[in-house]
Residue frames as qw, qx, qy, qz and C-alpha x, y, z in Angstrom:
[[0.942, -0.276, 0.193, -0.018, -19.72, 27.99, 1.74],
 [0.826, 0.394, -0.040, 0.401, -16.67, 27.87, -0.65],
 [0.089, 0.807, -0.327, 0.483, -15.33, 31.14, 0.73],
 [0.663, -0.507, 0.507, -0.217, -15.58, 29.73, 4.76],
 [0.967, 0.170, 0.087, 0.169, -14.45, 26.33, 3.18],
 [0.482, 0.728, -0.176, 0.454, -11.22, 28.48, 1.85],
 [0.290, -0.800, 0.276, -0.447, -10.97, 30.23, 4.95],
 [0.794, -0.456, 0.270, -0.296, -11.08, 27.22, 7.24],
 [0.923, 0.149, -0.120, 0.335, -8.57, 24.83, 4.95],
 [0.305, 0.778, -0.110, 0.539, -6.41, 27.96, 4.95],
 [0.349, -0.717, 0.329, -0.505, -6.22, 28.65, 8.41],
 [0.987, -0.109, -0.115, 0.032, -6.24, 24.50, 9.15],
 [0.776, 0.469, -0.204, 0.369, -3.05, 24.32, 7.00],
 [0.166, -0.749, 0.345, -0.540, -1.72, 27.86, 9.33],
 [0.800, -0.518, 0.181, -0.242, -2.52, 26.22, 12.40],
 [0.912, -0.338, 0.228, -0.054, -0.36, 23.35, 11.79],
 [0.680, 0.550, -0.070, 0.480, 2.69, 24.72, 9.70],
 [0.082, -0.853, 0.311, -0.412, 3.74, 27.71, 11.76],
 [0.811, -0.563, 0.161, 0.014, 4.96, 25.20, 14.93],
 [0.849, 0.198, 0.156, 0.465, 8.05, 24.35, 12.93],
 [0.287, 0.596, -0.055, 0.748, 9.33, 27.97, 11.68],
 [0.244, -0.838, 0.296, -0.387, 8.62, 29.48, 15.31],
 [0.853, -0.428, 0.209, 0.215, 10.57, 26.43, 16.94],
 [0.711, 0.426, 0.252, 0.499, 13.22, 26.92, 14.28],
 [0.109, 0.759, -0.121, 0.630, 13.29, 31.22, 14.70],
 [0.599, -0.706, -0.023, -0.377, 12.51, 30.92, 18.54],
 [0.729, -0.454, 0.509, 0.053, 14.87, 27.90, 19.98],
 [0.089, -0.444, 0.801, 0.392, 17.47, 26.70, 16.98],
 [0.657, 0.343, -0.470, -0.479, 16.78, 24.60, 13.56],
 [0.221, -0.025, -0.970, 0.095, 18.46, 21.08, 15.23],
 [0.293, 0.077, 0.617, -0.726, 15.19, 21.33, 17.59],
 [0.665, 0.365, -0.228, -0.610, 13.05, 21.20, 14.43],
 [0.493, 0.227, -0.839, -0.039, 15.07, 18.04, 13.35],
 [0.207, 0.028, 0.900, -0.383, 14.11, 16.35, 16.99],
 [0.546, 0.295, 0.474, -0.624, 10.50, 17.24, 17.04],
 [0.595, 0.472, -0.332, -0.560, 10.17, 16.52, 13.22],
 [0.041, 0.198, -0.973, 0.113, 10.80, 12.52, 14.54],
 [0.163, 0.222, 0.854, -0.441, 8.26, 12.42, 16.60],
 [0.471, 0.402, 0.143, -0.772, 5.76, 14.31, 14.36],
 [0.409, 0.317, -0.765, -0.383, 6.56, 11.87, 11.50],
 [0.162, -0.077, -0.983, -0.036, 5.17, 8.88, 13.37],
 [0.150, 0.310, 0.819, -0.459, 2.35, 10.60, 14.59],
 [0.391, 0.442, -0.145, -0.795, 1.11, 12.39, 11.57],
 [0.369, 0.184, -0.872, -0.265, 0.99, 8.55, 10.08],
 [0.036, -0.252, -0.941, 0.224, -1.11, 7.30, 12.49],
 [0.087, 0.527, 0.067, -0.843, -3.03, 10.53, 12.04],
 [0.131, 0.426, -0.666, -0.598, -3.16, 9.79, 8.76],
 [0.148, 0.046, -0.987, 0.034, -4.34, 6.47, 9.06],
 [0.123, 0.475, 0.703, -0.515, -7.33, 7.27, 11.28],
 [0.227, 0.428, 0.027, -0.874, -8.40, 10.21, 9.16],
 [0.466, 0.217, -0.484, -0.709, -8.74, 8.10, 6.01],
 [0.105, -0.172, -0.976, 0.086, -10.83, 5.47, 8.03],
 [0.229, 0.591, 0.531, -0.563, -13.59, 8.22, 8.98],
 [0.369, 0.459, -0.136, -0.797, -13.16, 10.19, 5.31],
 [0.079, -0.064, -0.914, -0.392, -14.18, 6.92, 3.82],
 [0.110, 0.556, 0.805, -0.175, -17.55, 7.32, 5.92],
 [0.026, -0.300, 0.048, 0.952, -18.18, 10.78, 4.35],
 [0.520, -0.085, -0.600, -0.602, -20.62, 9.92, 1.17],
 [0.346, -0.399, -0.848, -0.038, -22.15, 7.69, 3.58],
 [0.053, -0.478, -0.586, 0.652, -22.97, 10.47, 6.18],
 [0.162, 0.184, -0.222, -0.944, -23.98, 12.97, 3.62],
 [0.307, -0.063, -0.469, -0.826, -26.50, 10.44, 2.42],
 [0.321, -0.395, -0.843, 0.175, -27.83, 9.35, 5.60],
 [0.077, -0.187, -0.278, 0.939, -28.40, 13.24, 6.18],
 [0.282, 0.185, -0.380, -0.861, -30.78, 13.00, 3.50],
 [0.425, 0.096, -0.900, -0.014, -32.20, 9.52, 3.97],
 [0.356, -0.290, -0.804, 0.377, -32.74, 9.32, 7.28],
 [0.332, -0.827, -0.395, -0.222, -34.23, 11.51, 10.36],
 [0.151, 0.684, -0.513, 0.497, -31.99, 13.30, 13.10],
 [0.730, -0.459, 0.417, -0.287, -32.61, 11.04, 15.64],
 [0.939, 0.019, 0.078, 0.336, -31.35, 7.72, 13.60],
 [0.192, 0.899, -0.194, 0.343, -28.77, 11.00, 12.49],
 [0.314, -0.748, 0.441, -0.383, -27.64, 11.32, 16.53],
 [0.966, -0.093, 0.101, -0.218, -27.64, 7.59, 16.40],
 [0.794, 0.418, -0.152, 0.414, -25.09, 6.58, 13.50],
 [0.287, 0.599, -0.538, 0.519, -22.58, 9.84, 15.12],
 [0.514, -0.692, 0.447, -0.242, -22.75, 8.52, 18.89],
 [0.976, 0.045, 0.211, 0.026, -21.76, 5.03, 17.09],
 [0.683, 0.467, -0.330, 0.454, -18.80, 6.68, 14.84],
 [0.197, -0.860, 0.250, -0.399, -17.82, 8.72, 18.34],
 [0.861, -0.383, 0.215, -0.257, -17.77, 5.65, 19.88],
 [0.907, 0.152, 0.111, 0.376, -15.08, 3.95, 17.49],
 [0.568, 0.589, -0.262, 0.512, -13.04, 7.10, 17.94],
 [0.477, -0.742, 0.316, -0.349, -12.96, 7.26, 21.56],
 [0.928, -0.240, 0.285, 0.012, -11.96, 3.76, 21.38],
 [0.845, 0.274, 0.057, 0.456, -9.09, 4.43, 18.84],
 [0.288, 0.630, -0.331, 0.640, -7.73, 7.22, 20.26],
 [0.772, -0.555, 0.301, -0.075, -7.43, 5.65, 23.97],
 [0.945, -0.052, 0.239, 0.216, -5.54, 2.86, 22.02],
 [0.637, 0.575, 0.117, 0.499, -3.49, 5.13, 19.99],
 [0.029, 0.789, -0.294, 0.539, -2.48, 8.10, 21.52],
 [0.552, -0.728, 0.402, -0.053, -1.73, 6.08, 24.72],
 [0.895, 0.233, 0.224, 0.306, 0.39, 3.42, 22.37],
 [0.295, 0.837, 0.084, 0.453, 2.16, 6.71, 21.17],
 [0.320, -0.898, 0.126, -0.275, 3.24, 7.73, 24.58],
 [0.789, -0.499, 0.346, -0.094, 4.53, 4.95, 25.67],
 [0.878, 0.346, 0.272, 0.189, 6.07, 3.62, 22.65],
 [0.526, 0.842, -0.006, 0.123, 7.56, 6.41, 20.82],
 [0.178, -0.823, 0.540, 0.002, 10.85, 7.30, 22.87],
 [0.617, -0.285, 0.693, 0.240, 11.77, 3.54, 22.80],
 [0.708, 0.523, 0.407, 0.243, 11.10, 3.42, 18.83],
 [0.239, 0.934, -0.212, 0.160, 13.20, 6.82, 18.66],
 [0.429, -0.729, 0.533, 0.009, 15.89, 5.61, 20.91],
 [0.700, -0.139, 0.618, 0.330, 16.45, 2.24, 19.05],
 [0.599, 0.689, 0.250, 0.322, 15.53, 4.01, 15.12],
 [0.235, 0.828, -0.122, 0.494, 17.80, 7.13, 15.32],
 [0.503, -0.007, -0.633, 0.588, 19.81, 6.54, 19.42],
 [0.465, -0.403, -0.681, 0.398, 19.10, 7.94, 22.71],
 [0.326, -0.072, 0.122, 0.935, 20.43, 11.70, 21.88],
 [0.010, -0.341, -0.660, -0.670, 17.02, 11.78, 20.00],
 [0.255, -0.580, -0.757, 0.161, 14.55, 11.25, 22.57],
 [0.187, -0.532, 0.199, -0.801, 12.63, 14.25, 24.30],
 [0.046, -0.083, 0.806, -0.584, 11.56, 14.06, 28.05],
 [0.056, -0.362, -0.930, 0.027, 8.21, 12.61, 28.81],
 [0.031, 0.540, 0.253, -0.802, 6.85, 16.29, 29.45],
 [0.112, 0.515, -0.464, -0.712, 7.23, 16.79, 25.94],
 [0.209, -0.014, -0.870, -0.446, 5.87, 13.67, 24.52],
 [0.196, 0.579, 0.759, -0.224, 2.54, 14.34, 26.74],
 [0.222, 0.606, 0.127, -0.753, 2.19, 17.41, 25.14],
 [0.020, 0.241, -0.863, -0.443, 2.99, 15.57, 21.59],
 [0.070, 0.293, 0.950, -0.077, 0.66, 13.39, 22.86],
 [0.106, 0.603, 0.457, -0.645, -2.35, 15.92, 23.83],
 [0.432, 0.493, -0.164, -0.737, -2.41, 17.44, 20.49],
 [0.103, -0.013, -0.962, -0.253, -2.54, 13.54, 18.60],
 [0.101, 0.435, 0.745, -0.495, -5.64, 13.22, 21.20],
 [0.339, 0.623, 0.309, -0.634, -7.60, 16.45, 19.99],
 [0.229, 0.418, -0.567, -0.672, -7.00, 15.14, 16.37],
 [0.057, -0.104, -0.990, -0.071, -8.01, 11.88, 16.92],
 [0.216, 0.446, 0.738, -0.458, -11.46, 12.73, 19.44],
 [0.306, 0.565, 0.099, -0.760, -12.86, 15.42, 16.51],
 [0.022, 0.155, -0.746, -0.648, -12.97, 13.48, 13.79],
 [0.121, 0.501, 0.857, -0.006, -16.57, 12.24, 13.77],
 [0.013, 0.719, 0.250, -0.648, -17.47, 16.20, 14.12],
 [0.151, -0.429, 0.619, 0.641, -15.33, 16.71, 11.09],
 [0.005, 0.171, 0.834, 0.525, -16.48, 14.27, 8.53],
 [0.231, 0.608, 0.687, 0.323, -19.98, 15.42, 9.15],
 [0.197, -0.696, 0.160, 0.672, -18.93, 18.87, 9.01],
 [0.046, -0.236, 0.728, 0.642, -17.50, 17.74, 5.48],
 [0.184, 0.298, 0.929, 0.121, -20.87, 15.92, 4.92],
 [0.003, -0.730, -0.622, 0.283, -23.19, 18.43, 5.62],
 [0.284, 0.627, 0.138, 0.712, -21.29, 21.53, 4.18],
 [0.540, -0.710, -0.433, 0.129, -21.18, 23.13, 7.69],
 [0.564, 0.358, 0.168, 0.725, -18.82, 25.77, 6.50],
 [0.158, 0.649, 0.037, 0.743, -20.19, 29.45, 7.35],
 [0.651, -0.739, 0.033, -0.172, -20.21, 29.21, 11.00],
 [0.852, -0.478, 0.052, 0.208, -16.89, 27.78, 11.55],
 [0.696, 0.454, 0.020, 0.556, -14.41, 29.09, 8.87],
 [0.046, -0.885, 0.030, -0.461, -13.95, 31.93, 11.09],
 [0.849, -0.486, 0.123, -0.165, -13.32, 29.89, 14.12],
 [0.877, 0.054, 0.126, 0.461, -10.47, 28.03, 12.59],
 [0.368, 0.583, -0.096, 0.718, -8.63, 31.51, 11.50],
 [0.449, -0.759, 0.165, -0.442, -8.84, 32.58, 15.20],
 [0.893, -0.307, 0.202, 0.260, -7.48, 29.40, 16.50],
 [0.708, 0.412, -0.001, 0.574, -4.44, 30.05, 13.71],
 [0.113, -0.784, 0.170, -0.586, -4.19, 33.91, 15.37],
 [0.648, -0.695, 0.184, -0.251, -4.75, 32.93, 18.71],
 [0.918, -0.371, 0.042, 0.135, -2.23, 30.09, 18.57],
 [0.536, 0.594, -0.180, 0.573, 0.79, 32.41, 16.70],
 [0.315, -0.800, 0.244, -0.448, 0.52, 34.84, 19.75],
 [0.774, -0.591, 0.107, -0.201, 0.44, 32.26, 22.31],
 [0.881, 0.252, 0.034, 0.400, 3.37, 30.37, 20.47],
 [0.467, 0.677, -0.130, 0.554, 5.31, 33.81, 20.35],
 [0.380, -0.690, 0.481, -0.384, 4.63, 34.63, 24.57],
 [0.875, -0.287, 0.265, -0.286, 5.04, 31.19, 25.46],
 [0.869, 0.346, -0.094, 0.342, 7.82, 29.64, 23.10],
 [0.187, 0.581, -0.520, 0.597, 10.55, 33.04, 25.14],
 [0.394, -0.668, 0.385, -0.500, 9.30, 31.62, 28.31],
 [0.850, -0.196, 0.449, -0.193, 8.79, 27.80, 28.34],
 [0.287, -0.404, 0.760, 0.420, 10.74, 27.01, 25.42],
 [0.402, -0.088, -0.800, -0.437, 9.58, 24.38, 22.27],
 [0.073, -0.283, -0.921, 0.257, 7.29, 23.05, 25.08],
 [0.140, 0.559, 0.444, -0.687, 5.37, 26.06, 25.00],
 [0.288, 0.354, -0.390, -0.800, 5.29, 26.47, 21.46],
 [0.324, -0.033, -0.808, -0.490, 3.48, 23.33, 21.25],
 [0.019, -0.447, -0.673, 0.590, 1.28, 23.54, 24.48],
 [0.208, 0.288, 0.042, -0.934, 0.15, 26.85, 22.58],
 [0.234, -0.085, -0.823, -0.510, -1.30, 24.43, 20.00],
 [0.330, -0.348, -0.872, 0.101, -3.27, 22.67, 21.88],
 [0.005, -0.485, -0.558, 0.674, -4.56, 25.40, 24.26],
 [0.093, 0.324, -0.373, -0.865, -5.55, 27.53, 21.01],
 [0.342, -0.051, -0.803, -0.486, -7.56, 24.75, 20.00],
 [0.287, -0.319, -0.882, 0.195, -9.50, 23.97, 23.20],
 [0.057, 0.371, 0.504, -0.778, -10.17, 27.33, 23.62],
 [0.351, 0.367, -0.286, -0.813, -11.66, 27.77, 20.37],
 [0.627, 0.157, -0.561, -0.517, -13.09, 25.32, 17.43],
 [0.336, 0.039, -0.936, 0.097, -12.92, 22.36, 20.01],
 [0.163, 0.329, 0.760, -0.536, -16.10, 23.47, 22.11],
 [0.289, 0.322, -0.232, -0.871, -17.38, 26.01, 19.58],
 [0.351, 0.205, -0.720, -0.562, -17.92, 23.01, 16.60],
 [0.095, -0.013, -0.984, 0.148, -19.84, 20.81, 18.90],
 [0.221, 0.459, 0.558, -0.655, -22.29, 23.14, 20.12],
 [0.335, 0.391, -0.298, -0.803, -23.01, 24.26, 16.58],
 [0.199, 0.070, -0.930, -0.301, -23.35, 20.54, 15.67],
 [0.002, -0.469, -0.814, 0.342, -25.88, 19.65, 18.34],
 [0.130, 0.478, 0.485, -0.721, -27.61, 22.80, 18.48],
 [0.133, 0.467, -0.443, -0.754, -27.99, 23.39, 14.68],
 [0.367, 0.269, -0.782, -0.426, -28.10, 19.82, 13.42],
 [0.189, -0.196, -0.962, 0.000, -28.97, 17.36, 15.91],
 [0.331, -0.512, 0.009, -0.793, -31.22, 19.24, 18.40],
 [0.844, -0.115, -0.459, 0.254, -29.67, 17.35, 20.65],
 [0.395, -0.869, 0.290, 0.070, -27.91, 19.02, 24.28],
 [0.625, 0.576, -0.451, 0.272, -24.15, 18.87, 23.93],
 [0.116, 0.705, -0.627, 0.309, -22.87, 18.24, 27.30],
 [0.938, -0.135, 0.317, -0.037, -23.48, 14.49, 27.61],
 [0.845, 0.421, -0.093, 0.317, -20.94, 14.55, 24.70],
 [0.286, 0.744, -0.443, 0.411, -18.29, 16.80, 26.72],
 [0.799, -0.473, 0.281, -0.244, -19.13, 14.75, 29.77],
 [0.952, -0.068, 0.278, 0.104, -17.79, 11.67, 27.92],
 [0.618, 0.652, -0.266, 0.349, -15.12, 13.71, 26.36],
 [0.173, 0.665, -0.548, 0.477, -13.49, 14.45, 29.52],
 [0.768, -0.392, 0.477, -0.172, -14.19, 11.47, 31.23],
 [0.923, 0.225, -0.006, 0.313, -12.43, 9.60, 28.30],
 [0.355, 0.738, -0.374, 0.435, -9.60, 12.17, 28.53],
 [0.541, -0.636, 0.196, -0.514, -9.12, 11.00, 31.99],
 [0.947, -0.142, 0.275, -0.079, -9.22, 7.62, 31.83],
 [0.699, 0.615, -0.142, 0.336, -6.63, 8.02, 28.48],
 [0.495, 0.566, -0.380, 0.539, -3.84, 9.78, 30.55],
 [0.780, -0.410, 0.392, -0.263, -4.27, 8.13, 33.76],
 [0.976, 0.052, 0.128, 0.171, -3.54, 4.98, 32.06],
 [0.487, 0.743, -0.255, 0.381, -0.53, 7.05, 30.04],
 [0.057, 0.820, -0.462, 0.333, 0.71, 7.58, 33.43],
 [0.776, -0.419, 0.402, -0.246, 0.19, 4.84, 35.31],
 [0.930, 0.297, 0.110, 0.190, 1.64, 2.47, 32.50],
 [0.401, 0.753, -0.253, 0.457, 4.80, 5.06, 32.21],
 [0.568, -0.566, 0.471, -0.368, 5.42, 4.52, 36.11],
 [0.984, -0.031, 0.154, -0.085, 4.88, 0.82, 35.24],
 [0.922, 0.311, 0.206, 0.103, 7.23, 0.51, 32.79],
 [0.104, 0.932, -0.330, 0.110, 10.04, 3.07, 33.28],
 [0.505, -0.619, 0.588, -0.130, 11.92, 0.75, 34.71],
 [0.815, 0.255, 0.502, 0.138, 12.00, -1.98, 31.82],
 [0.066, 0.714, -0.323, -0.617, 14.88, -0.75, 29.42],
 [0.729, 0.635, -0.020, -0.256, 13.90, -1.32, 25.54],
 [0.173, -0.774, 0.484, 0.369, 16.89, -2.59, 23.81],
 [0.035, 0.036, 0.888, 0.458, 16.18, -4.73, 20.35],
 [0.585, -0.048, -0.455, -0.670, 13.00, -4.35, 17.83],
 [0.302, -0.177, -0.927, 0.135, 11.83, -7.82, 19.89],
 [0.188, -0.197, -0.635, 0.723, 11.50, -6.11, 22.76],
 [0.335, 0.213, 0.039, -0.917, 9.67, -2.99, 21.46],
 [0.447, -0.122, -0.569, -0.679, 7.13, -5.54, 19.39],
 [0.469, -0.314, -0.825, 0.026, 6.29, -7.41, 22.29],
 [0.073, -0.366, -0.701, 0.608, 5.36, -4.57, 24.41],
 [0.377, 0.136, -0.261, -0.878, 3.65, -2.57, 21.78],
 [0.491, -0.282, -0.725, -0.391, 1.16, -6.08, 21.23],
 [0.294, -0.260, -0.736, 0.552, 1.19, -6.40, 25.33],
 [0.013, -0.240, -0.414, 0.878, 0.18, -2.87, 25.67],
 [0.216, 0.067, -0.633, -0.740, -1.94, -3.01, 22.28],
 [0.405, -0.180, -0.882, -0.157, -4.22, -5.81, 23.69],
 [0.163, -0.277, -0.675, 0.665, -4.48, -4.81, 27.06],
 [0.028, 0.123, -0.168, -0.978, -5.81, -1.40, 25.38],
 [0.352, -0.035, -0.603, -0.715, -8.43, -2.82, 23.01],
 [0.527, -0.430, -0.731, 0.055, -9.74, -5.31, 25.72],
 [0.096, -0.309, -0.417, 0.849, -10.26, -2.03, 28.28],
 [0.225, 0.101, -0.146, -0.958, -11.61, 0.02, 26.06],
 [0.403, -0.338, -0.771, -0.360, -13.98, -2.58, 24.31],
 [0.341, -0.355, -0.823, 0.282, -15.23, -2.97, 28.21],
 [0.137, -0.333, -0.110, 0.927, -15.47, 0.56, 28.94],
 [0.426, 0.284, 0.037, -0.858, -18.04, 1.39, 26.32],
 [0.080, -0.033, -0.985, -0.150, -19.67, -2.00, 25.67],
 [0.067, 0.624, 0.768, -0.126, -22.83, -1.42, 27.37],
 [0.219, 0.420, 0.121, -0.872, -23.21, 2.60, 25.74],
 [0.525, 0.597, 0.342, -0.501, -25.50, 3.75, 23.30],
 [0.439, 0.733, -0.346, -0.387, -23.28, 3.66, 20.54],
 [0.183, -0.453, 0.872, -0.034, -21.87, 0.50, 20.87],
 [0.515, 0.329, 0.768, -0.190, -25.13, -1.11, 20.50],
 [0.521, 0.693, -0.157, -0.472, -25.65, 0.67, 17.13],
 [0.099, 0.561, -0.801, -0.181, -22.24, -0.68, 16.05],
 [0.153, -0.114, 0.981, 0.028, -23.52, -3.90, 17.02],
 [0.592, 0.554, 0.463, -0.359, -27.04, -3.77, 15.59],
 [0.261, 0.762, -0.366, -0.466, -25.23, -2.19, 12.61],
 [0.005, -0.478, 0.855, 0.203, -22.72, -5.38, 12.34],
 [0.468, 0.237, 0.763, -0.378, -25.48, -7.55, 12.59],
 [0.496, 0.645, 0.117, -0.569, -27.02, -6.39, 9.58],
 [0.380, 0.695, -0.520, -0.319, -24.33, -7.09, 7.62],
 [0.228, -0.242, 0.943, 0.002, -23.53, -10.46, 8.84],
 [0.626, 0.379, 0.614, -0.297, -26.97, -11.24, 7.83],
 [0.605, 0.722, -0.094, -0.323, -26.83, -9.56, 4.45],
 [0.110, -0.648, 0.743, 0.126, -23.58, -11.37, 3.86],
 [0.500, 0.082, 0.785, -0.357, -25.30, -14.74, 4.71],
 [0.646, 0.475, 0.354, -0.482, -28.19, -14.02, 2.51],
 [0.470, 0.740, -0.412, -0.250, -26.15, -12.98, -0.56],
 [0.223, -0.347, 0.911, -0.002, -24.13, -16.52, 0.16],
 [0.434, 0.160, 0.870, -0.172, -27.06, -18.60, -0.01],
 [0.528, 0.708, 0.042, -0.467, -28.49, -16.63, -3.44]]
């Protein structure tokens, strides 16, 4: 487990270092400087999310033990459920946002073309949707099946980065990301999860991955249509449509998976606590 554990940080680390030095050997160092804008705000939100699920680690590890695999399949369609809903709200917030927060933090010069910030966008997405997989990955020690997986994705996405970065430019060196990843550790880790851990089928869960991906960059475009035509031009501006678009977001989504299966955990879950809260008040 330590060795595939090695392997799999190792190759992680690959995966997401190398996009810089071939944009840098491939299409010129100022290019780095653009893209290294846009990664900066999104590796923070990135950031953000990640240490909201690796807080639930110790808790999955000892519900692995605890529990059964059915309450198991329970708790992850409930954490799935709070990251489908924060990466709808985030990664389309991201899309829409980011050129006007580059254009007024650093000027106009900065900006890439909307092509570029879905693809920006598309890898944010496949960071955000896998985290539940992850942490109980991390929980479970799920290590000698997949460390391999991840050092293929790192291979597979140098090549693709090296045919694709002389033909399509930086776009293609970061398309390669993403396509490297979907063809590999993003279906791979799921099926191992279900078929291994839960004993559970896996393609109700890719169903509702790629009907959320759908619904996520539908809205991306349909709101980018909307709003192309409204030019940004003072911090005001940009806070009042980030809360506009913020709200709208949270009140979709919420509606959108209100009546699933995992939602009702969440709320059976919150429930608990309000009660235990309550109790411990009145003690």
């Amino acid at each position: 487990n330590m060795g595939s554990m090695f392997i799999y940080k190792l190759s992680g680390l690959s995966l997401n270092a190398t996009d810089n030095l071939l944009i840098s050997i491939l299409i010129g160092t100022v290019w780095v400087g653009y893209y290294s804008n846009y990664v900066l705000i999104s590796n923070k939100l990135l950031a953000f999310i990640q240490i909201g699920f690796g807080t639930l680690t110790a808790g999955i590890g000892n519900l692995s033990v605890l529990e059964n695999k059915d309450r198991q399949y329970q708790i992850f369609k409930a954490i799935q459920t709070i990251s489908l809903i924060l990466a709808g709200i985030t990664v389309t917030c991201f899309s829409l946002l980011i050129n006007d927060l580059i254009c007024l933090w650093l000027g106009g010069q900065f900006i890439f073309d909307f092509r570029m910030v879905l693809i920006i966008s598309l890898n944010m997405y496949l960071s955000c949707i896998l985290q539940p997989l992850w942490i109980y990955r991390e929980a479970n020690g799920l290590y000698k099946r997949t460390g391999y997986v991840m050092l293929i994705t790192a291979i597979l996405n140098l090549t693709l980065s090296l045919l694709l970065g002389k033909i399509m430019g930086i776009s293609g060196i970061l398309l390669s990301t993403a396509v490297a990843r979907l063809l590999t550790y993003f279906w791979y880790e799921p099926i191992l999860l279900f078929k291994e851990y839960f004993f559970q089928p896996v393609l109700p869960y890719f169903m509702q991955i790629v009907i959320h991906f759908v619904i996520t960059f539908l809205l991306i475009i349909f709101f980018h249509q909307l709003s192309s035509p409204i030019v940004i031009t003072s911090w005001i501006h940009l806070f009042i449509k980030g809360i506009s678009l913020g709200a709208f977001l949270g009140i979709f989504f919420l509606s959108v998976y209100s009546r699933t299966e995992g939602f009702s955990t969440l709320q059976e879950k919150l429930r608990l606590l309000l009660k235990r809260a309550k109790w411990n008040r009145m003690k």
